[in-house]
Each structure stands twice: as C-alpha cells, then as structure tokens.
C-alpha positions in Angstrom: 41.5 -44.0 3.6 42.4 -40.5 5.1 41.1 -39.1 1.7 37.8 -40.8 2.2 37.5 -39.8 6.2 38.8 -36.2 6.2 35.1 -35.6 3.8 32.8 -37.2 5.7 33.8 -35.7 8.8 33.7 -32.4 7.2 30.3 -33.5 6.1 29.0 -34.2 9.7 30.4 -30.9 10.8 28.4 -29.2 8.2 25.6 -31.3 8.8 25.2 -31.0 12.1 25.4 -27.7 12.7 23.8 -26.3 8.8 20.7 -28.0 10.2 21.0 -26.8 13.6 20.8 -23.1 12.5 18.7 -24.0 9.6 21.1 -22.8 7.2 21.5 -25.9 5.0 25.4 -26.1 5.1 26.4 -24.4 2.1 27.9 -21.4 3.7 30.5 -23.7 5.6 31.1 -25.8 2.4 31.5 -23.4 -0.2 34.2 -21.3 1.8 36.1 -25.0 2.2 36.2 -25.4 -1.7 37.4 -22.2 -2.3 40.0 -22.3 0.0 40.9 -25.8 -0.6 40.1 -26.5 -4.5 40.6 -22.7 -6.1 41.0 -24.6 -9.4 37.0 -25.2 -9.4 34.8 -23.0 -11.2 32.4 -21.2 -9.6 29.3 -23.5 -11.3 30.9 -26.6 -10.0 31.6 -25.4 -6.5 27.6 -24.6 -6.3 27.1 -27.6 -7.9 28.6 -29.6 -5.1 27.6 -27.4 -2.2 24.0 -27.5 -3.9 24.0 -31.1 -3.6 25.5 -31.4 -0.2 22.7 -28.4 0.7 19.8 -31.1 -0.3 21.3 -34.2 1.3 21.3 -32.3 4.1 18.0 -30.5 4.5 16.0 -33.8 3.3 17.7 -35.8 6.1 17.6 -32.5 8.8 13.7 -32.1 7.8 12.9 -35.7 8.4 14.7 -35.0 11.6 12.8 -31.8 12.3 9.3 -33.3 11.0 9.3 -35.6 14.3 9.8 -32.6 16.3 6.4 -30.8 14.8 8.1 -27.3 14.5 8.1 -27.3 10.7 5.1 -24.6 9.5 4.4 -26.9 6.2 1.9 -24.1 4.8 4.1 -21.0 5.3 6.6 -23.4 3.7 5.1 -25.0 0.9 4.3 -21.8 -0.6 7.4 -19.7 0.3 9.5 -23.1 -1.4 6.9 -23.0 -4.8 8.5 -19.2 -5.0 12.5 -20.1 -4.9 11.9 -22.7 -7.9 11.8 -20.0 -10.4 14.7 -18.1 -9.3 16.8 -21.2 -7.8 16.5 -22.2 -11.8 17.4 -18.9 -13.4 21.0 -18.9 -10.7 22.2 -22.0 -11.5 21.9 -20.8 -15.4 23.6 -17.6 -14.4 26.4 -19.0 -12.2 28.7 -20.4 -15.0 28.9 -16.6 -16.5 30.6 -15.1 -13.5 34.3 -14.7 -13.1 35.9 -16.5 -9.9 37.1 -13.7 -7.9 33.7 -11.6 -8.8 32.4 -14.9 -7.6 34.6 -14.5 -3.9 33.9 -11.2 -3.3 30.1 -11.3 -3.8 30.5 -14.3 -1.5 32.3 -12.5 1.4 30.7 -9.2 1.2 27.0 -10.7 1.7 28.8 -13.1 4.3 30.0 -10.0 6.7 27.0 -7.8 6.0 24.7 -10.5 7.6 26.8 -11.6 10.5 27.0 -7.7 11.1 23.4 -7.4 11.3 22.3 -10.4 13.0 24.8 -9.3 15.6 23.3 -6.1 16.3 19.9 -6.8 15.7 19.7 -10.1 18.2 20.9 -8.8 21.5 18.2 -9.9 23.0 16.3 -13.5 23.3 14.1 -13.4 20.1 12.0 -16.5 21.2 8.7 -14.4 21.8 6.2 -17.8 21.1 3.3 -15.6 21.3 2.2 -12.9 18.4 -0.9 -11.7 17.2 -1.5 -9.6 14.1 -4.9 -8.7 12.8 -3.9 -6.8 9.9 -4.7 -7.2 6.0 -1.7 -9.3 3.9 -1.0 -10.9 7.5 -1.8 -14.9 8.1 -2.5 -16.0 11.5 -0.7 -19.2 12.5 -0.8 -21.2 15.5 1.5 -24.8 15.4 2.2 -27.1 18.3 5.3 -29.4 18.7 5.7 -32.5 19.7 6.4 -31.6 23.3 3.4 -30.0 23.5 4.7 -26.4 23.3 2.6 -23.9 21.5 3.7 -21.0 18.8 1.3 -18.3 17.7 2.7 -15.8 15.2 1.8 -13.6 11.9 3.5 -13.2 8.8 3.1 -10.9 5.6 2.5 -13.3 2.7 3.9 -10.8 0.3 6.9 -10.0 2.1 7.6 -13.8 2.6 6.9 -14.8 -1.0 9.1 -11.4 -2.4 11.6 -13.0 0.0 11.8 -16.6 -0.9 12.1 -15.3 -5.1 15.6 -13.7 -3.8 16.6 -16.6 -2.2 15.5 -18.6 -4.7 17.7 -16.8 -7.0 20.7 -16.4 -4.9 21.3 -19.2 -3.4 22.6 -21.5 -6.2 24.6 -18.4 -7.5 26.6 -18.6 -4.3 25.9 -22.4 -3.3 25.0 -21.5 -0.2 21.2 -22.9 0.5 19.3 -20.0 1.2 19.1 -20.5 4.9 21.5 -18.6 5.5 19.2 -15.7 4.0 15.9 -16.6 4.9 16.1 -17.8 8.4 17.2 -13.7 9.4 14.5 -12.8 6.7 12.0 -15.0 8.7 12.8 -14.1 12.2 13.5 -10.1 12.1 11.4 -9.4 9.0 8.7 -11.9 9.2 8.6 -12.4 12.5 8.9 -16.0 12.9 9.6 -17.9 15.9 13.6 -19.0 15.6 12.9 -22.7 16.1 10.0 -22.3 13.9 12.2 -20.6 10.9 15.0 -22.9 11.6 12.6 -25.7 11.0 10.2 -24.4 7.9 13.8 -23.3 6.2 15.1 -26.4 5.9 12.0 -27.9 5.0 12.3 -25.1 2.0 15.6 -25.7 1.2 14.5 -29.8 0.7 12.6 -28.8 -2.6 14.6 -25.5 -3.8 18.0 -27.3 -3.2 16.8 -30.0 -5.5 15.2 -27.9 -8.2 18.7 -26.9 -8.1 20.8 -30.1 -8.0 18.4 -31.4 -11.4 18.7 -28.5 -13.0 22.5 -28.5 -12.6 22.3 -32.4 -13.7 20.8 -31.7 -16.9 23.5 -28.9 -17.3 26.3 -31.6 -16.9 27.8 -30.5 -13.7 27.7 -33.9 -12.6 29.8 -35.5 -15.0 33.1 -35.7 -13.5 33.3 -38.9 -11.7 35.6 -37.1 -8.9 32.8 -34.2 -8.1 30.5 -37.6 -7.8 32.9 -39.0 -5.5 33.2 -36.0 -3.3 29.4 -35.3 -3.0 28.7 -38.6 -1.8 31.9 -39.1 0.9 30.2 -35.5 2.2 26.8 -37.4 2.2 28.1 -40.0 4.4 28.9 -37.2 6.6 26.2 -35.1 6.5 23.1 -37.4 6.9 24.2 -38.5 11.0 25.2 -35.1 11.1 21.8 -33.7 10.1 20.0 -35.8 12.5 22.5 -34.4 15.8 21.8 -30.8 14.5 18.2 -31.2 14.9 18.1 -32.8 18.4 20.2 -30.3 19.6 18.0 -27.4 18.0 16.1 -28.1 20.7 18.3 -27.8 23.6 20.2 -24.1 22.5 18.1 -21.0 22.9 17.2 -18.7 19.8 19.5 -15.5 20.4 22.1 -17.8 20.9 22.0 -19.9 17.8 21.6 -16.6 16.2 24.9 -15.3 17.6 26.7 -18.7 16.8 25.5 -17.7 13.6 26.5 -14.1 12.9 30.3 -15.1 14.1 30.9 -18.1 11.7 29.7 -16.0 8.6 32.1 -13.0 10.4 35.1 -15.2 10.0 33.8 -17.1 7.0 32.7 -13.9 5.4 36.6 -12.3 5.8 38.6 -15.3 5.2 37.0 -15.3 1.7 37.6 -11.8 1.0 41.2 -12.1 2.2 41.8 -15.1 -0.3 39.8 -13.0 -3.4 42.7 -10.4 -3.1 45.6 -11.9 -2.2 45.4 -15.4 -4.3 45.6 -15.1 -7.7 
C-alpha cells in the first residue's frame, strides 16, 4: 500500500503545482527519478516523465479551458512547431550517456532560475499591450471573469521558440513549460496567466506526440514503468485541477519567483548527484 500512496501523492504534488506555473511537471519528476531510480536510463526516465507531462497538461488544460485564459490560436500553431522536434528528441535521447544526461539537466535548470530571478523583480502582469509592427499579431482574449488581456507577439520568434522546445523537452523529460512559459512572457511578451494557460494547452499535444512516439519505440514495455506512470496519474489528475484554481489566486511575479527557486535547488541537487554518484 505505502508503495502505491507514496506515487500518487508525489503525482498531486507535481500536478498541482506543474500546472500552476504551467510547466507541465516534468522538471519536478525527472529530478525524483534520478535521485531515486539512478539505475534508469535516460530514455526511460523521459519516457515516464513524458507520460506524466501529458496526463497532466490534458487534465490542467481542461481545467484552464473553463477559466478562458488559454490563447488557442497562438497555441495551436506554436504546438504544430514542437511535433517535429519533440519527435527528433525522443529518437536522440537513448544515445546520450547518463551523467552527460545530469549535467545537461542541471546546468539548463540553474541558468533559468538565475534569469527568471533577475529579470522578474517586478509584477509582470501588464494586461494591456499594443504593437503595430510587421511579424507582430494583435491579440485581445477575455476570461471567464470577465477580465480583459490585450497583447502582441512575434510569430517568428514564437514559432523559432516552440521548434527548441519541441526538441528539448523529451531529451530532458521535462515538458517544455518550463522553457516556453519564460520564452512567452520576457521574450514574447505574454501576459503570465495567459502563457501559463496556452503552455499547457501546448504541452497536451507535443507531450503526446512524444509519449506515441516513445510507445512505438518500446519504452512502454516494462509492466513496472506502466505501473509507475499510472499510480503518478492517480496523483496528478486532482492535482492538475487544484493547480489551476489556484492560478488564479497568486500574482504573476510571484509564481515566477516560486519558479526560479524550485529549478535553483532542483537545478544543483542534480548537478551535485552527476559528480559525486557514480
């Protein structure tokens, strides 16, 4: 029983609060594996975190759907440019060594939080943007509370974006929220609850592009990984649902700095593991 419970309260953790930052989960889940199953190999720790990433961002975007803050255009198109990528990684995963694997992890792990840190000192929640440039699109989205968002974004920028996360994030197993939420709000300008939103709507498809192409590759054939993906599941799918109600509640530079301090301590714990356990 405590084998079965210690999982899907893990998974709750990681649902509730990878769908509250929009991150998907994977950056909490892949460090766990590591640390806790070192005898996996790097393709069946993305595997499961892959997995996990899509159970929760299907269940946090029916969550975030009923809120209205998901920008389905923006993400439509910006998910149609991870499927190329997220398929190239997860064929390019099985050929890197395990510690390569670690330090990759940690290093892009402390170079974000060290950025989102400094770069979000202030409230980032400007609602209001208007930019009547070439290559920009004008959006304007209201949620179900009635409040309104008006913002630009570069479509090249986004789409050039969304190919790197595509690509990396079944390399490292770790969604591609964690990426493209900063991408979205410092480089594209997003609105936080907006990006939080339209990621995880992105990482529902590019998170299951992933998961089948990992199917048809046999990760899935042990019936323990199985087991372990669906006592996370049971976790994860309440979870996703609490991470998105209380989205609404926390203001943007603070989920932001909740953020940059978990992938901090995430980010060195990995790094501190890749050189002292061999």
């Amino acid at each position: 029983m405590e084998n079965a419970v210690l999982p899907a309260l893990a998974g709750f953790v990681i649902g509730a609060f990878g769908t509250l930052i929009g991150a998907g989960g994977g950056f909490i889940l892949v460090p766990l594996l590591l640390i806790f199953y070192p005898e996996l190999s790097p393709e069946i720790v993305t595997a499961i975190s892959m997995a996990v990433v899509s159970v929760n961002a299907v269940s946090g975007t029916v969550a975030y759907a009923k809120s209205g803050r998901i920008d389905y255009k923006a993400g439509t198109t910006f998910a149609l440019y991870t499927i190329p990528g997220s398929v190239l990684g997860v064929l390019v995963v099985q050929y890197i060594p395990l510690q390569l694997f670690n330090i990759i992890f940690g290093i892009l792990l402390i170079v974000l939080s060290v950025y989102l840190f400094l770069r979000n000192k202030k409230d980032t929640s400007c609602n209001r943007i208007t930019v009547n440039r070439p290559g920009y699109r004008q959006r304007r989205l209201t949620d179900a509370k009635g409040q309104v968002f008006e913002y630009a974004y570069n479509c090249v920028y986004g789409n050039m974006v969304s190919v790197a996360v595509g690509f990396i994030s079944p390399v490292l197993g770790i969604g591609g929220g964690i990426i493209h939420v900063p991408a979205m709000v410092n480089w594209l300008k997003f609105p936080v609850h907006i990006a939080t939103a339209t990621s995880h709507f992105i990482l529902a498809v590019m998170a299951t592009v992933s998961v089948a192409v990992h199917a048809l590759q046999g990760s899935y054939s042990s019936e323990a990984t199985v087991k372990m993906i669906l006592l996370l599941a049971l976790g994860i799918i309440p979870g996703a649902q609490v991470g998105a109600y209380f989205s609404h509640k926390i203001k943007s530079h603070a989920i932001l700095r909740l953020l940059s301090v978990c992938l901090l301590i995430v980010g060195m714990r990995i790094l501190y593991n890749s050189f002292t356990v061999h």
